[in-house]
TORPA-4810 file (N, C-alpha, C, O; in nm, 3 decimals):
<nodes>
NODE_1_-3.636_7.700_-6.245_-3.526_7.671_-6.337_-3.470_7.532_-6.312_-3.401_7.475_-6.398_X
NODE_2_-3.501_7.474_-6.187_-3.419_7.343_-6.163_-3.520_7.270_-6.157_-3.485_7.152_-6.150_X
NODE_3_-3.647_7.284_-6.156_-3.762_7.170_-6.281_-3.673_7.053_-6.232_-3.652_6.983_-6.132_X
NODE_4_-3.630_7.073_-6.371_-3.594_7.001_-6.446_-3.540_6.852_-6.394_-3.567_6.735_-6.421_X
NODE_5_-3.418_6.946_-6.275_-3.324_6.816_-6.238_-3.450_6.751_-6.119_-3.450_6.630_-6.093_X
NODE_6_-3.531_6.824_-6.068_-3.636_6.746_-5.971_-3.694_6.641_-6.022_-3.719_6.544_-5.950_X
NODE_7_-3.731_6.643_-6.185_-3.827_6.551_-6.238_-3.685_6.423_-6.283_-3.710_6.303_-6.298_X
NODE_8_-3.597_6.460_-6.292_-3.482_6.329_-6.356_-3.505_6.209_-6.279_-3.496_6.222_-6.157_X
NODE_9_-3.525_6.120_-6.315_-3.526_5.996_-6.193_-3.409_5.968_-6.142_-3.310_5.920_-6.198_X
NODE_10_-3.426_6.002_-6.025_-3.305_5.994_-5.918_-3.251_5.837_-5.932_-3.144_5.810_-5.877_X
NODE_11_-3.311_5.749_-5.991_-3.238_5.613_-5.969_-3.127_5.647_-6.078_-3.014_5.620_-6.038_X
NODE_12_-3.133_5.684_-6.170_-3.100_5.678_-6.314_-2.987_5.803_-6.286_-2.887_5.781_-6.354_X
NODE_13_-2.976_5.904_-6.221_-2.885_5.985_-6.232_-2.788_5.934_-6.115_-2.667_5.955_-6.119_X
NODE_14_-2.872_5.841_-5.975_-2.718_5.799_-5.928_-2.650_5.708_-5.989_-2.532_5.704_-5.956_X
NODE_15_-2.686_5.628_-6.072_-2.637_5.514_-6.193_-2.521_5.564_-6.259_-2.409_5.514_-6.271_X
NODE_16_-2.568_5.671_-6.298_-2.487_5.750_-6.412_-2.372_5.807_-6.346_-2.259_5.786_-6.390_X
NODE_17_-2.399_5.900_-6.214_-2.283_5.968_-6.147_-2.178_5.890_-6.099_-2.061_5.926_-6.107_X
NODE_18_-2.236_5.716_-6.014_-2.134_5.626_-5.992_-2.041_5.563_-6.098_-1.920_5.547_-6.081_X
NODE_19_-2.128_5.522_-6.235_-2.005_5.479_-6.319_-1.964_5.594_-6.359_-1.845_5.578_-6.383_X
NODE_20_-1.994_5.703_-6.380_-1.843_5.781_-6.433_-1.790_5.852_-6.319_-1.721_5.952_-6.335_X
NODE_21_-1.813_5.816_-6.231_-1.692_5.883_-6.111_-1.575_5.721_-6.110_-1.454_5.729_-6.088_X
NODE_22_-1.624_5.632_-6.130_-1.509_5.523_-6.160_-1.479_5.482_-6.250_-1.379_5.412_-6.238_X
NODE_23_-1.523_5.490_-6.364_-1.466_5.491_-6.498_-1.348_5.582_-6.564_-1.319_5.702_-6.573_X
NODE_24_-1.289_5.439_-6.610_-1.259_5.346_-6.647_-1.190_5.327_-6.472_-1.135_5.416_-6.408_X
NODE_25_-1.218_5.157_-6.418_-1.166_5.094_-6.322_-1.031_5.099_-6.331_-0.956_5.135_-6.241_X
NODE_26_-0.988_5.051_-6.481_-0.797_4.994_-6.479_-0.760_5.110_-6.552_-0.845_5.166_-6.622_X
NODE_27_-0.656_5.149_-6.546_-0.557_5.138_-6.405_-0.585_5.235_-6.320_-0.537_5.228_-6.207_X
NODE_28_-0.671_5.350_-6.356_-0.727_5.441_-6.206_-0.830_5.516_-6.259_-0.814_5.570_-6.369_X
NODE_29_-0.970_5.529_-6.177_-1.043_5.596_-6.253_-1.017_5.739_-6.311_-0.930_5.789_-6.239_X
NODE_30_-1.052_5.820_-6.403_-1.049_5.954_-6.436_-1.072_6.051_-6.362_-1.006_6.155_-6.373_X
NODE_31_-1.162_6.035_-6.278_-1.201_6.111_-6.169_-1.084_6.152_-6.038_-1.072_6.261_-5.982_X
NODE_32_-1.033_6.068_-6.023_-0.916_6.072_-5.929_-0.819_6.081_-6.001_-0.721_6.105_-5.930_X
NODE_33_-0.786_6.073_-6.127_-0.684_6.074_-6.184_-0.649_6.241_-6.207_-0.539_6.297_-6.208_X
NODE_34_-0.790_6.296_-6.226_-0.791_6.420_-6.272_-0.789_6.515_-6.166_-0.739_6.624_-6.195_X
NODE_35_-0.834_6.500_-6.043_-0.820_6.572_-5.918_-0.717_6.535_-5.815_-0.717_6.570_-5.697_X
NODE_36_-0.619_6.453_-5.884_-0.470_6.426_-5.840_-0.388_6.556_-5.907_-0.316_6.641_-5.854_X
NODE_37_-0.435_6.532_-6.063_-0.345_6.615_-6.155_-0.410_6.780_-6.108_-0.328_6.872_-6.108_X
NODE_38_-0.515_6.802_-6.079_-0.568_6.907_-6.009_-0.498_7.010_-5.893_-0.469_7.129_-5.885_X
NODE_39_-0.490_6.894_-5.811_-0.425_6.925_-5.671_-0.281_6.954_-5.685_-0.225_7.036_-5.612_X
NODE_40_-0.233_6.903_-5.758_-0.051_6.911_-5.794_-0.070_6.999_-5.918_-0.002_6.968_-6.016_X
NODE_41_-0.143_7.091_-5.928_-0.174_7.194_-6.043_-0.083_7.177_-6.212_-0.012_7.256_-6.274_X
NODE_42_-0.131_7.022_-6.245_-0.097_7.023_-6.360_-0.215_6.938_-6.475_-0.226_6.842_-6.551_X
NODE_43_-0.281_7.049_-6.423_-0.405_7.023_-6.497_-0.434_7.072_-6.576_-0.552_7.093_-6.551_X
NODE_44_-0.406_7.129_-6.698_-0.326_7.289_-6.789_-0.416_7.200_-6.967_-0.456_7.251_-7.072_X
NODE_45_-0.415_7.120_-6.939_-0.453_7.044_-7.148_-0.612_7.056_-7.128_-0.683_7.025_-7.033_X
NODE_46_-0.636_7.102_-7.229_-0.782_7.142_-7.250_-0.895_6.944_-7.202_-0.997_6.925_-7.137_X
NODE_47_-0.814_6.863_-7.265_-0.893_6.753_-7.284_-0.921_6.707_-7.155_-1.035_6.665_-7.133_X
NODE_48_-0.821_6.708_-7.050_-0.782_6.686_-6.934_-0.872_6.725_-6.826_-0.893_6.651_-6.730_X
NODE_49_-0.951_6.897_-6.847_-1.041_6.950_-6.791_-1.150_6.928_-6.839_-1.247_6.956_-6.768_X
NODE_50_-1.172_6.878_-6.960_-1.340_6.851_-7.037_-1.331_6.720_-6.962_-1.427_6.703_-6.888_X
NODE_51_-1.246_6.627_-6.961_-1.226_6.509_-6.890_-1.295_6.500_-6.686_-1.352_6.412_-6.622_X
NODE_52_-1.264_6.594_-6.665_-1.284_6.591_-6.481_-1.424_6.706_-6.486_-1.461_6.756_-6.380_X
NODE_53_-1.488_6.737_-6.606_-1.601_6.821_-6.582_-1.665_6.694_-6.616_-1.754_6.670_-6.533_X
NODE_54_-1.656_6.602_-6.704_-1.715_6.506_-6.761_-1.751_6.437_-6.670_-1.871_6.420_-6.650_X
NODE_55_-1.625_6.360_-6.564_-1.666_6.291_-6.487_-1.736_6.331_-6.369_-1.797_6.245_-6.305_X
NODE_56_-1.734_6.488_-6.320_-1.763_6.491_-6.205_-1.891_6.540_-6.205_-1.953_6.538_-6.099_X
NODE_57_-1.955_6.595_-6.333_-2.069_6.627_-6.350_-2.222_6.594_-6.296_-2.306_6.665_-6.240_X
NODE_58_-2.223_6.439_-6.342_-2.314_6.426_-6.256_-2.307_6.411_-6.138_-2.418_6.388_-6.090_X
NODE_59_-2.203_6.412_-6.043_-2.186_6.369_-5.909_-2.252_6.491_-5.866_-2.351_6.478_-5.793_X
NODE_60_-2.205_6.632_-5.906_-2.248_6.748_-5.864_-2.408_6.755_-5.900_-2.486_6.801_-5.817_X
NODE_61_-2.455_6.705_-6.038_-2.625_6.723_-6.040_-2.696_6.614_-5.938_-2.814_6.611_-5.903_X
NODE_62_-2.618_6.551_-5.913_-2.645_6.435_-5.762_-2.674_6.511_-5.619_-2.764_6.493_-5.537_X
NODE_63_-2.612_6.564_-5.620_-2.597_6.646_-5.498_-2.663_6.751_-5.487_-2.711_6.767_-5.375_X
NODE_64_-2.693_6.860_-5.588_-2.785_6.928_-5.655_-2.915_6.875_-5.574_-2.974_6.909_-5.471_X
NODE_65_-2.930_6.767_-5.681_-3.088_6.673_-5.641_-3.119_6.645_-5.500_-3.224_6.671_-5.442_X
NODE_66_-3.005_6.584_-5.446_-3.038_6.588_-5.284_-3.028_6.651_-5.205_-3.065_6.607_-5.096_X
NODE_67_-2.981_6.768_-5.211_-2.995_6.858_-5.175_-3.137_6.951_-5.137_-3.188_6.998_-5.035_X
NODE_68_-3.166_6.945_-5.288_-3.294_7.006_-5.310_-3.381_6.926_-5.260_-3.471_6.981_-5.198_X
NODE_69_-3.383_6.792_-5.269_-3.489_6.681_-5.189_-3.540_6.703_-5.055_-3.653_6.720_-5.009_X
NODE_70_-3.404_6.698_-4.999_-3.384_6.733_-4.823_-3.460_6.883_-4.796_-3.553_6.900_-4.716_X
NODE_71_-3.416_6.959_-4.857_-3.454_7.074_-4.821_-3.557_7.082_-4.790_-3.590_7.115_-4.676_X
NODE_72_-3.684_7.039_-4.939_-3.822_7.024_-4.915_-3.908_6.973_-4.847_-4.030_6.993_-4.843_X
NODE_73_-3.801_6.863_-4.760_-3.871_6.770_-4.680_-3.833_6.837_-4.490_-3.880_6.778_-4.393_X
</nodes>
């Protein structure tokens, strides 16, 4: 079932996971913006959570991948 993420080129998905874990730079990325508002549990607006799944997404299929890398090796 996870094929899939084995064959993704790992250059190209850490590319992707670094700019949107810091995107947008000014004035704070989304990512931290959203697991600030997380932690102080006012994270409640629908857009807000499509927002911190958005960004953190690939970080997690990142980790996923190396995970699974390491393992095999």
């Amino acid at each position: 079932m996870m094929r899939w993420l084995d064959r993704f080129p790992l250059p190209l998905l850490i590319a992707v996971a670094l700019w949107l874990a810091v995107a947008p730079i000014s004035p704070e990325p989304h990512l931290i913006e959203k697991l600030r508002m997380l932690s102080q549990g006012e994270l409640s607006n629908p857009l807000d959570i499509f927002d911190l799944l958005l960004h953190s997404g690939p970080l997690v299929l990142l980790a996923v991948r190396l995970w699974r890398r390491n393992r095999d090796h």
